[in-house]
Each structure stands twice: as C-alpha cells, then as structure tokens.
LUMZAVO-179404 format. One record per atom (N, C-alpha, C): residue in three letters; x, y, z. Coordinates in pm, whole numbers, padded with zeros to 5 digits, always signed. Layout:
BEGIN
ALAXYZ/...
END
This chain:
BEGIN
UNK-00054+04459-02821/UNK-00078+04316-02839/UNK+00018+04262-02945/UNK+00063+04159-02886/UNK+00198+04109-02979/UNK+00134+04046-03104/UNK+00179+04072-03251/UNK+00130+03985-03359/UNK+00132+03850-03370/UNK+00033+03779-03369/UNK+00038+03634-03422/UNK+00127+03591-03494/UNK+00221+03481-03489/UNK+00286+03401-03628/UNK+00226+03272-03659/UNK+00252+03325-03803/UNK+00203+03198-03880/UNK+00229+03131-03920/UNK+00277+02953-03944/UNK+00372+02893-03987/UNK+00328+02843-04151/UNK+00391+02879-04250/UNK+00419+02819-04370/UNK+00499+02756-04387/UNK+00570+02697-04338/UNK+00674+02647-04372/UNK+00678+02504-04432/UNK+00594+02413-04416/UNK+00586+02269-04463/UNK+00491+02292-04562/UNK+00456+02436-04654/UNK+00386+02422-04757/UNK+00251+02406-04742/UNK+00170+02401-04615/UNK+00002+02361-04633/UNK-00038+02475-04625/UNK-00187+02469-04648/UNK-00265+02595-04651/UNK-00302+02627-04524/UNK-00348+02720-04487/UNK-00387+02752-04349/UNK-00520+02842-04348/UNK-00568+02845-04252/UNK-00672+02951-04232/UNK-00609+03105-04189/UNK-00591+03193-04296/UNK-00487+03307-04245/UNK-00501+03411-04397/UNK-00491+03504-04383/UNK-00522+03626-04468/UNK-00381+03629-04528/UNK-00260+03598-04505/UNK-00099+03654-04530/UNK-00103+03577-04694/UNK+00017+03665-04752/UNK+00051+03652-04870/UNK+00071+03528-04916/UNK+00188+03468-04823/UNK+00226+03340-04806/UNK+00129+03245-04812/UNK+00055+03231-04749/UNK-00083+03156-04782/UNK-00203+03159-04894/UNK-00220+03256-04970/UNK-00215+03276-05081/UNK-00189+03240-05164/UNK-00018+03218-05199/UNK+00095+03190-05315/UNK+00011+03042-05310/UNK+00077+02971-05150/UNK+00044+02835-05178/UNK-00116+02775-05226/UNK-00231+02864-05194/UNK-00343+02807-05245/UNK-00318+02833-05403/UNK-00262+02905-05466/UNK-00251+02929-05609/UNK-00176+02789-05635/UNK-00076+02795-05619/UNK+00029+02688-05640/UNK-00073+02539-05637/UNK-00117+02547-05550/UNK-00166+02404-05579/UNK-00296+02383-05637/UNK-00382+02506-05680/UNK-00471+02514-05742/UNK-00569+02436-05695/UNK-00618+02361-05835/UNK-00768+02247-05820/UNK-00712+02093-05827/UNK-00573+02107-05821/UNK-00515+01953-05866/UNK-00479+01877-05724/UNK-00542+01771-05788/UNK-00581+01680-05642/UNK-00450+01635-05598/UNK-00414+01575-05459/UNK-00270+01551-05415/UNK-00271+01402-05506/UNK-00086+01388-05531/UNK-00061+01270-05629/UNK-00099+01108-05557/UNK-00188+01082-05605/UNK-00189+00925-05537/UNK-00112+00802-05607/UNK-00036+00860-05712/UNK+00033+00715-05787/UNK+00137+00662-05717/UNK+00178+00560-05698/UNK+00235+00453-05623/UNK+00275+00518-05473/UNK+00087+00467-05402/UNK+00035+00520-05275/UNK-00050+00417-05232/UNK-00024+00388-05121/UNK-00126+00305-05090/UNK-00267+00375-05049/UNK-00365+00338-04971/UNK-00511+00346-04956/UNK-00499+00430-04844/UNK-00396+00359-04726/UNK-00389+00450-04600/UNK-00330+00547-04610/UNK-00179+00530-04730/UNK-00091+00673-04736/UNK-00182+00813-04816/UNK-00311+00767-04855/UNK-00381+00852-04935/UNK-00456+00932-04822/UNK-00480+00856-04750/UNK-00572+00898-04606/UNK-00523+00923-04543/UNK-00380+00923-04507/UNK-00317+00994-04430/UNK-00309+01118-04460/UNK-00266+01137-04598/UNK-00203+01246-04687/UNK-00385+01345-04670/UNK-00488+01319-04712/UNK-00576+01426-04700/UNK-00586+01444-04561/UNK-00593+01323-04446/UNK-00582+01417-04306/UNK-00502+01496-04285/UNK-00391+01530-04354/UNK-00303+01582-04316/UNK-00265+01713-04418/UNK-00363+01680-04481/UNK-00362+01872-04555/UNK-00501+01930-04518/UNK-00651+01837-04483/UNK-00733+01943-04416/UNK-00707+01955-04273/UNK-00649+01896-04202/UNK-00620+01907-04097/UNK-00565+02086-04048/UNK-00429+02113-04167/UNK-00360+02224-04158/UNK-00487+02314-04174/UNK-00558+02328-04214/UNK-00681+02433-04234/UNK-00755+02399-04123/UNK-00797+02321-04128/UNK-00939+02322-04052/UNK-00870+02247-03901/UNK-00833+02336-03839/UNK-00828+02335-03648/UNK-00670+02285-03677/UNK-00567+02354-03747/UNK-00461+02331-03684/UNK-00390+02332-03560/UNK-00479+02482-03541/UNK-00413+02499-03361/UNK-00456+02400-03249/UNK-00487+02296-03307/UNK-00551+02196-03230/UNK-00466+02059-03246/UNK-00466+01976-03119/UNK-00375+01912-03149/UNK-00470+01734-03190/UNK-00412+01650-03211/UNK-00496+01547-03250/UNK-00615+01462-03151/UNK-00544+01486-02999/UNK-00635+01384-02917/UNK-00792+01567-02880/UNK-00753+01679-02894/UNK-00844+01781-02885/UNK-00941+01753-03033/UNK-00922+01750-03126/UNK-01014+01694-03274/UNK-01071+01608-03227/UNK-01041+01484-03211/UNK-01086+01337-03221/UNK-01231+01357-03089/UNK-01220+01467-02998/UNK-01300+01494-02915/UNK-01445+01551-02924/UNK-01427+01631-03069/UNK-01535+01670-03142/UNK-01563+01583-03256/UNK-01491+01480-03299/UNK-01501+01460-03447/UNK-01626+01364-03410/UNK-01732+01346-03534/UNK-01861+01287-03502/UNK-01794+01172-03625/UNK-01785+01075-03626/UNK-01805+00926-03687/UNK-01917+00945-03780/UNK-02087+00989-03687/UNK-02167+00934-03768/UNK-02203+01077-03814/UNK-02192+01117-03930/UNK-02238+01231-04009/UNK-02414+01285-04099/UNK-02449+01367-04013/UNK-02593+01406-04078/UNK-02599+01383-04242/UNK-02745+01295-04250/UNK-02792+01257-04349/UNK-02936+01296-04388/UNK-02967+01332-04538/UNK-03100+01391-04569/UNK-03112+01336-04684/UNK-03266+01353-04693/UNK-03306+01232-04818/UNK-03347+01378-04932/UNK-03239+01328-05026/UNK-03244+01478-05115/UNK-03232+01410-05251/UNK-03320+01473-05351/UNK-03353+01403-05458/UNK-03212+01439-05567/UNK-03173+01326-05669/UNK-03070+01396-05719/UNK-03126+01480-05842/UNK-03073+01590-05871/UNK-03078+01686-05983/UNK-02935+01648-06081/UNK-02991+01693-06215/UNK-02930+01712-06326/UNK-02840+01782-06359/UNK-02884+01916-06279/UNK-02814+02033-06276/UNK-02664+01986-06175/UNK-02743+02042-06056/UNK-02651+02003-05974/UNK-02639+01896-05859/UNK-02518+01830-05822/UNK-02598+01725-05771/UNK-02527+01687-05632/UNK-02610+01687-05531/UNK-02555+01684-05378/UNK-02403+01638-05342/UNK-02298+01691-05314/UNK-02215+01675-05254/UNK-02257+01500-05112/UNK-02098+01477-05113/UNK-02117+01366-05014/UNK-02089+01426-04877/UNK-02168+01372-04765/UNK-02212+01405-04687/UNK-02089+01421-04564/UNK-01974+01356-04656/UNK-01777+01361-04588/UNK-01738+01498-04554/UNK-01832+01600-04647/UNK-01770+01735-04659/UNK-01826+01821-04498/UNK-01879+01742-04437/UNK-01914+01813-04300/UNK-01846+01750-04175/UNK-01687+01684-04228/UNK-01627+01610-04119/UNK-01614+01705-04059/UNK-01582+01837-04073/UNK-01543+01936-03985/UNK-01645+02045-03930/UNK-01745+01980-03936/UNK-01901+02048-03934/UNK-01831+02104-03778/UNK-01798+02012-03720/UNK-01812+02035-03529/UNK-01768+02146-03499/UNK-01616+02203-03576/UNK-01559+02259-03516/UNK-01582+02395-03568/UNK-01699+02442-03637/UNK-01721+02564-03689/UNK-01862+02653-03551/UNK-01828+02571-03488/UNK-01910+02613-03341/UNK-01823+02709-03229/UNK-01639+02625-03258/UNK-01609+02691-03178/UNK-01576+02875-03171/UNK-01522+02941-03117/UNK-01552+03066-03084/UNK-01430+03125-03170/UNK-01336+03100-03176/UNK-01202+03141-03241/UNK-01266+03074-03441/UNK-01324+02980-03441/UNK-01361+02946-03571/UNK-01451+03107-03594/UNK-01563+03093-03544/UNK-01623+03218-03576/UNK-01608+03371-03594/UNK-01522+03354-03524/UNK-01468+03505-03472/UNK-01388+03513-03643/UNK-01307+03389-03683/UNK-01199+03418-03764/UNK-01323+03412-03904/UNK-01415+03311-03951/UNK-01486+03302-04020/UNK-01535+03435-04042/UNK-01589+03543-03948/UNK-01678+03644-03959/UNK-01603+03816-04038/UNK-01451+03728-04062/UNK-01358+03824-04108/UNK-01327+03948-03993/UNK-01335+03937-03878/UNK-01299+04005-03781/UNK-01147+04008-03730/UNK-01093+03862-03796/UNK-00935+03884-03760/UNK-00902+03824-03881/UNK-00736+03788-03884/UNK-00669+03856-04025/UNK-00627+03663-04029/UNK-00624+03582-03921/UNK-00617+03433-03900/UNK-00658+03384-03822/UNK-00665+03203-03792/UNK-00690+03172-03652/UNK-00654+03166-03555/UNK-00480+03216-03563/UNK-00432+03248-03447/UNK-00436+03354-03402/UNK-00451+03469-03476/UNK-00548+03609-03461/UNK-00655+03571-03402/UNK-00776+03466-03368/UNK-00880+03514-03345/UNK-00845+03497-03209/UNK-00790+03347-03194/UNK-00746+03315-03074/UNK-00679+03457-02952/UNK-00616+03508-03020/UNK-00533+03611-02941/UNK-00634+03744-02936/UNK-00774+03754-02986/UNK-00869+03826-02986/UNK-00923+03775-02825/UNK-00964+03672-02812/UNK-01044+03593-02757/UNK-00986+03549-02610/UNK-00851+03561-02610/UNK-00724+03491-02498/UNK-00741+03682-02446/UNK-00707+03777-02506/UNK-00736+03900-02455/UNK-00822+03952-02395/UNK-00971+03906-02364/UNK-01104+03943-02376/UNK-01164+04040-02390/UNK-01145+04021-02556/UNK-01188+04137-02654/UNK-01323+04111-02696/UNK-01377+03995-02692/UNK-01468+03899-02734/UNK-01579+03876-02608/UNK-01703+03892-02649/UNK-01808+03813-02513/UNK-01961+03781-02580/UNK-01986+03690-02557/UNK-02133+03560-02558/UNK-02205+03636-02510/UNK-02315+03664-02573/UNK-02467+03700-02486/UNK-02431+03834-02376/UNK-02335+03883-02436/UNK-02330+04014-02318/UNK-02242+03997-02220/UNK-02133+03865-02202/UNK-02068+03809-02072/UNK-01968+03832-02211/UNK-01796+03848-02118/UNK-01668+03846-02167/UNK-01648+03652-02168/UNK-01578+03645-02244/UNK-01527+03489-02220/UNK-01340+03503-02302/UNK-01290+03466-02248/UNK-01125+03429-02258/UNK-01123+03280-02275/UNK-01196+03192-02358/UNK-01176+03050-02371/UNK-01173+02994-02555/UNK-01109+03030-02607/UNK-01135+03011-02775/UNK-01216+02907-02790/UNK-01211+02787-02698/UNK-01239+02675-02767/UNK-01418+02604-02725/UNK-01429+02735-02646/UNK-01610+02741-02638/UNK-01686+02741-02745/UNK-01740+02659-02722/UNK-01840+02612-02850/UNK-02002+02672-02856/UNK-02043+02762-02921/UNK-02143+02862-02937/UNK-02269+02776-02966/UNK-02412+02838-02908/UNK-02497+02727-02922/UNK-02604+02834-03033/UNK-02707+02770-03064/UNK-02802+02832-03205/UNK-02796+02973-03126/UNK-02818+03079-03180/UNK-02924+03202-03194/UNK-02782+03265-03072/UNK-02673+03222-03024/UNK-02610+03337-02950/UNK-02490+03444-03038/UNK-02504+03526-02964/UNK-02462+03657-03014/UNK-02345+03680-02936/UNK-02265+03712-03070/UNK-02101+03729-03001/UNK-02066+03842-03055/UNK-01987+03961-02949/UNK-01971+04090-02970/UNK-01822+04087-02971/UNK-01746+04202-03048/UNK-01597+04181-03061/UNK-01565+04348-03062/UNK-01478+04343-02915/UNK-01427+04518-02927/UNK-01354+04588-03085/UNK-01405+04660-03126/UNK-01402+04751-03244/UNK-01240+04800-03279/UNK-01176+04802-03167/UNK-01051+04821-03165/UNK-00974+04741-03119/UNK-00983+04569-03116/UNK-00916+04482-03168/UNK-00937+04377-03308/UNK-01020+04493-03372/UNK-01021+04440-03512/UNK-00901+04506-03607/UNK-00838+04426-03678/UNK-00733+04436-03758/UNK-00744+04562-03859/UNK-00837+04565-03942/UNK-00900+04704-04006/UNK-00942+04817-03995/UNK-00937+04835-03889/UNK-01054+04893-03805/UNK-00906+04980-03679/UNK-00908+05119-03747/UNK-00823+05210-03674/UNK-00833+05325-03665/UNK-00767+05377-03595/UNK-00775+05557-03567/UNK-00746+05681-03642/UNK-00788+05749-03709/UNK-00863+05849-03607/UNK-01007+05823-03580/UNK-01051+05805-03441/UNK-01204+05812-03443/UNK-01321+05897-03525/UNK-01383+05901-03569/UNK-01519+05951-03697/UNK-01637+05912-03636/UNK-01725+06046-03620/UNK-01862+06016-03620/UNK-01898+05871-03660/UNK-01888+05840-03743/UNK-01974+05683-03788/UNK-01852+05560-03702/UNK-01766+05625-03642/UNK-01702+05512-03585/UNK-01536+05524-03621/UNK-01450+05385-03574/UNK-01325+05391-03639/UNK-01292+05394-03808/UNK-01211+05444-03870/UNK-01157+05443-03981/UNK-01101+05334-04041/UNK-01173+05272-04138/UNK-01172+05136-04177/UNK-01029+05111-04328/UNK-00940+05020-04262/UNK-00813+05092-04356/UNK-00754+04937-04410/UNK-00803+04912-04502/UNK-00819+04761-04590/UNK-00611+04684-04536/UNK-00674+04563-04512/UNK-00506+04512-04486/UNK-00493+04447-04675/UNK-00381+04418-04686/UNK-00334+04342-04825/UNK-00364+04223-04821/UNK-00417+04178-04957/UNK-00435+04101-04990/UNK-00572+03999-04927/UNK-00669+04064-04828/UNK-00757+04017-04738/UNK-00905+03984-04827/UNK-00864+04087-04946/UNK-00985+04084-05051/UNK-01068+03920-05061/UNK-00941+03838-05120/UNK-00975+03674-05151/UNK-01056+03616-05058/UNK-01032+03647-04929/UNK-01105+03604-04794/UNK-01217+03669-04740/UNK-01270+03792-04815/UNK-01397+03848-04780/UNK-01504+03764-04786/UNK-01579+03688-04711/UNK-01702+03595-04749/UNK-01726+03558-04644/UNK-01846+03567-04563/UNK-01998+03525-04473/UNK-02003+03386-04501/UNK-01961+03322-04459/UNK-02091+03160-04455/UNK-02259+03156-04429/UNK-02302+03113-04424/UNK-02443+03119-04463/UNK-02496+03129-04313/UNK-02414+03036-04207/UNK-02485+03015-04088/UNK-02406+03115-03977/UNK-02395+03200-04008/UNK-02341+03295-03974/UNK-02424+03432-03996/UNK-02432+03529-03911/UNK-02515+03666-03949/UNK-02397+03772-03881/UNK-02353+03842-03986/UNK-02261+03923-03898/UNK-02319+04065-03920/UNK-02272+04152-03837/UNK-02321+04314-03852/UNK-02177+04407-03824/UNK-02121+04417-03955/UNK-01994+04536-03930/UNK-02016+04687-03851/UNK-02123+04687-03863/UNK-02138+04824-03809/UNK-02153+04816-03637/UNK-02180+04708-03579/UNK-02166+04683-03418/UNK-02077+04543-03409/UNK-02021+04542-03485/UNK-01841+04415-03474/UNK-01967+04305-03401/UNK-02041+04276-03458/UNK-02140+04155-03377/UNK-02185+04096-03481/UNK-02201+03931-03408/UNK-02231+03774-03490/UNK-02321+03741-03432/UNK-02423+03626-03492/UNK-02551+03631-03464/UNK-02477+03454-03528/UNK-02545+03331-03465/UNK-02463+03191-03451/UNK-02569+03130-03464/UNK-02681+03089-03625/UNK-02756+03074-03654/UNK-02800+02915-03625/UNK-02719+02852-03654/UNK-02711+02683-03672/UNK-02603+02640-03726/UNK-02619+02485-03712/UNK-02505+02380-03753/UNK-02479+02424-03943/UNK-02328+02387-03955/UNK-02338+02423-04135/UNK-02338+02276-04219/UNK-02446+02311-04285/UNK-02502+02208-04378/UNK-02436+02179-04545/UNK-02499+02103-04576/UNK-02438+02044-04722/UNK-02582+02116-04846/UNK-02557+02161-04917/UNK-02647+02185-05040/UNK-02644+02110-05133/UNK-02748+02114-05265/UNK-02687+02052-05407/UNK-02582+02134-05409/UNK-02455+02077-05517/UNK-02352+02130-05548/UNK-02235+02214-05478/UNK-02297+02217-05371/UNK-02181+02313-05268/UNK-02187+02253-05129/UNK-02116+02358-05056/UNK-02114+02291-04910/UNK-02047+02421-04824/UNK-02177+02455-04702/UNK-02155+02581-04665/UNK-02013+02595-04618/UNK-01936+02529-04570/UNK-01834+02532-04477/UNK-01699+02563-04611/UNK-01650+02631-04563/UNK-01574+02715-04684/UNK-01431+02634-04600/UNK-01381+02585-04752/UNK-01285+02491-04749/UNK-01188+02487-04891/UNK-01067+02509-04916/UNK-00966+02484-05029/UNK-00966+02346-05072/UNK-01041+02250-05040/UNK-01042+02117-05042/UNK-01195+02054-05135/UNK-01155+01979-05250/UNK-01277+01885-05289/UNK-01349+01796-05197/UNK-01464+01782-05235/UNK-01507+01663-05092/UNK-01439+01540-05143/UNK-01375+01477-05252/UNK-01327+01367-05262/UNK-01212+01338-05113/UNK-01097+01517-05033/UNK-01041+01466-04963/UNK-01121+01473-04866/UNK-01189+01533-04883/UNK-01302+01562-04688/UNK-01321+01337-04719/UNK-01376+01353-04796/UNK-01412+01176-04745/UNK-01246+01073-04723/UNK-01168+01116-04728/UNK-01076+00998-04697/UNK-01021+01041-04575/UNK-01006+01169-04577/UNK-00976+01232-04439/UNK-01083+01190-04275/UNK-01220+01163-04381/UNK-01305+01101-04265/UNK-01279+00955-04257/UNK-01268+00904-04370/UNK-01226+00751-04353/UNK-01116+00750-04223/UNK-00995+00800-04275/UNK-00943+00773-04177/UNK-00937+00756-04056/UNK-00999+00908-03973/UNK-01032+00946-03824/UNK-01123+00848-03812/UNK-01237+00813-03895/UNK-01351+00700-03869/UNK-01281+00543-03833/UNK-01172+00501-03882/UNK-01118+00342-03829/UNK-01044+00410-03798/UNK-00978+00494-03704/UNK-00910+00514-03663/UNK-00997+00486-03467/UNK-01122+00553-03505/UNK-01197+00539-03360/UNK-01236+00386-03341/UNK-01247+00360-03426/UNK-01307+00227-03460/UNK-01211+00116-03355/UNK-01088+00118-03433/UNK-00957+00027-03358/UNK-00946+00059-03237/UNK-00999+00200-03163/UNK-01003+00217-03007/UNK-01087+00135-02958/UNK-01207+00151-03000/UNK-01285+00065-02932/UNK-01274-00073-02904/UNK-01230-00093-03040/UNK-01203-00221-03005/UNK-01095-00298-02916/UNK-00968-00231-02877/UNK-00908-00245-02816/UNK-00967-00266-02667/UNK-01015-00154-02648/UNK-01072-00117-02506/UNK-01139-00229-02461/UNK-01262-00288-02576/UNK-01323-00373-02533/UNK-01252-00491-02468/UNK-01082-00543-02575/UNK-01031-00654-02540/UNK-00945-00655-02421/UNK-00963-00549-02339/UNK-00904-00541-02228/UNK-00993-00544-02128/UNK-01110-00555-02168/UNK-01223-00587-02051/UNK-01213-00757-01996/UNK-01230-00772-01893/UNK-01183-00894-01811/UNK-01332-00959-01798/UNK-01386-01099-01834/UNK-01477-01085-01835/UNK-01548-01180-01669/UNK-01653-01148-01613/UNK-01695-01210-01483/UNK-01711-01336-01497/UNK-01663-01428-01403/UNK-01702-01586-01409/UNK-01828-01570-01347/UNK-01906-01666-01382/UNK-02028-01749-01281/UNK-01974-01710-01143/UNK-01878-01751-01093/UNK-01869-01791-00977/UNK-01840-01657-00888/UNK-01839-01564-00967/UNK-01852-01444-00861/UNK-01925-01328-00932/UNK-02035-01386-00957/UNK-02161-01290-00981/UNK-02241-01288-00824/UNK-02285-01165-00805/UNK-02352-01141-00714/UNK-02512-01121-00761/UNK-02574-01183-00688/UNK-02743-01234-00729/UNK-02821-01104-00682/
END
C-alpha cells in the first residue's frame, strides 16, 4: 500500500502525526492569527481558512457546506466561577466527526487523515460486521467499526501469542488521546461511536489546535455565507400572476 502524502507546504496545521506538523503547531503556539489592519471579513476568512486545513481538509468547500449546520446545539448551563462554558461556535465542526475516515483517524489507528482514508478506500475497515470502502460515511450512535490489525501503522510483524508486535512510530506520542465520544479497544483494533461531540464548562470534546474565539468567526463566516444563497435563490423565483392561478 502506497504511503499517503502530506502537504505542509502553505504552513497550516493538519490532522497528521509527521514531524512537519508538529514544528508548525509549536511555531505558532497559543498566539492568535494577527488581526491589525484587517478587516472583519479578512479575519473570517483568515480563521476559515486555518480550521478548515485541520478539520476536513480533504474535503473540498461545496462537500463541507453539505454538512455544515448554521444552527448549532444549545443548553441551558449555569455559569461557574471556576470554569466557564465555552461558546457554542466550537462545535462548527461537530458534523464532521461522524464521518468514518474522521474516526478511524481520531481513534489513533492511522498516522493522518489521509492515512485513514487509504485505510478505508482499501477495505481494511467495516460497520457493524459489513466491509465499507466509502470514507465519507457518516456513523450513527452505538455502531461499531472494526479495522484489520495489519493495516494499522504500529502494529507489525513478527506475529506473538497476544497478537502483532506493537513498534511506536516518531513523534506520534503528542497525538495519543481518545475523545470522549469515542470507545476504542486496542486489543480487537475496534470503535464503539457513542454520540454527537459536545461542549463542557471550560473545554470542548472535539480536539482542535484552535481557541473557540476562531471556531466562532470561522462559523460566522460559512453562516452569511449560506445566508446570501438563499437569498439569491429566492430572488430568482418568478412570482405567479392572478391571472394564471389555477383554482
């Protein structure tokens, strides 16, 4: 199976285990992108366009806009002192942590998301006991997704009683971490696809290099961005005279 490539090259972060991706989350640390002499939209452009690179790059813009929800889940949550609820922007990308290549790559089973994809395009991967070759299938509560043992990246030969010989890749350490709505079991390469991922006080399950300050402009944007469709659409509707209504 031919290796995935990964593009760094315009500097964004990506969803991907490699060195290169790494450097750049260091490099840019906790410091927010520069907004001084920026306008409102170039600011909103600028965060669509760095969570974008993470969250569903391999996706192209009219495939997003297909999942993206406008109106975002809301809960009546008291504020604390301690810590205090995140805005509710940070689940613009709630949708796309359903699909099958998100999970597969989330569950640390491949080394990126174009790794999971090429897990999944192989059919190495299968739902409820059925093979599926479609990355962009979207998993529903409580199903169980199994992943052949020997198209996991870590996971090599010589065969051992307890299974394959588990042989750490570099630098993968930083990226070891379960999301909450997720149940994985290393010992049978199987995911268990609990529910939608939610917002907490102070955090937000969906594991992201990003403050929610850009998750919300990044939603601003895509949000009047749907907005101006509609409205278009509407003004191209022709409207019926009286005189040829049918009774």
């Amino acid at each position: 199976m031919r290796k995935p490539k990964d593009s760094f090259s315009r500097g964004l972060i990506r969803m991907s285990w490699s060195k290169k991706n790494l450097f750049i989350i260091h490099q840019r640390g906790d410091r927010l992108p520069r907004s001084q002499n920026r306008t409102l939209f170039q600011q909103k452009w600028q965060a669509k366009k760095d969570t974008r690179a993470y969250h569903g790059a391999q996706l192209n813009e009219q495939q997003f806009r297909r999942l993206f929800e406008p109106k975002l889940p809301t809960s009546n949550i008291k504020e604390q002192k301690e810590e205090q609820h995140p805005p509710v922007s940070v689940l613009t990308y709630a949708s796309l942590e359903r699909r099958l290549d998100f999970i597969v790559f989330r569950s640390c089973f491949a080394s990126s998301i174009w790794a999971a994809r090429q897990i999944i395009i192989h059919g190495k991967v299968s739902v409820n006991g059925k093979k599926v070759s479609v990355p962009s299938k979207l998993a529903k509560d409580g199903d169980i997704i199994s992943i052949d043992p020997r198209a996991v990246p870590y996971l090599t030969e010589p065969m051992t009683p307890k299974g394959l010989t588990f042989k750490p890749i570099p630098y993968m350490q930083p990226f070891l971490f379960i999301p909450e709505y997720l149940e994985v079991n290393f010992n049978t390469c199987s995911i268990v696809f609990l529910r939608n991922p939610i917002s907490r006080p102070g955090r937000s399950e969906i594991p992201s290099p990003f403050p929610p300050e850009i998750h919300s402009l990044a939603h601003e944007y895509y949000a009047e961005r749907i907005k101006k469709k509609k409205s278009k659409r509407t003004r191209h509707l022709i409207p019926v005279e009286e005189n040829f209504r049918i009774d």
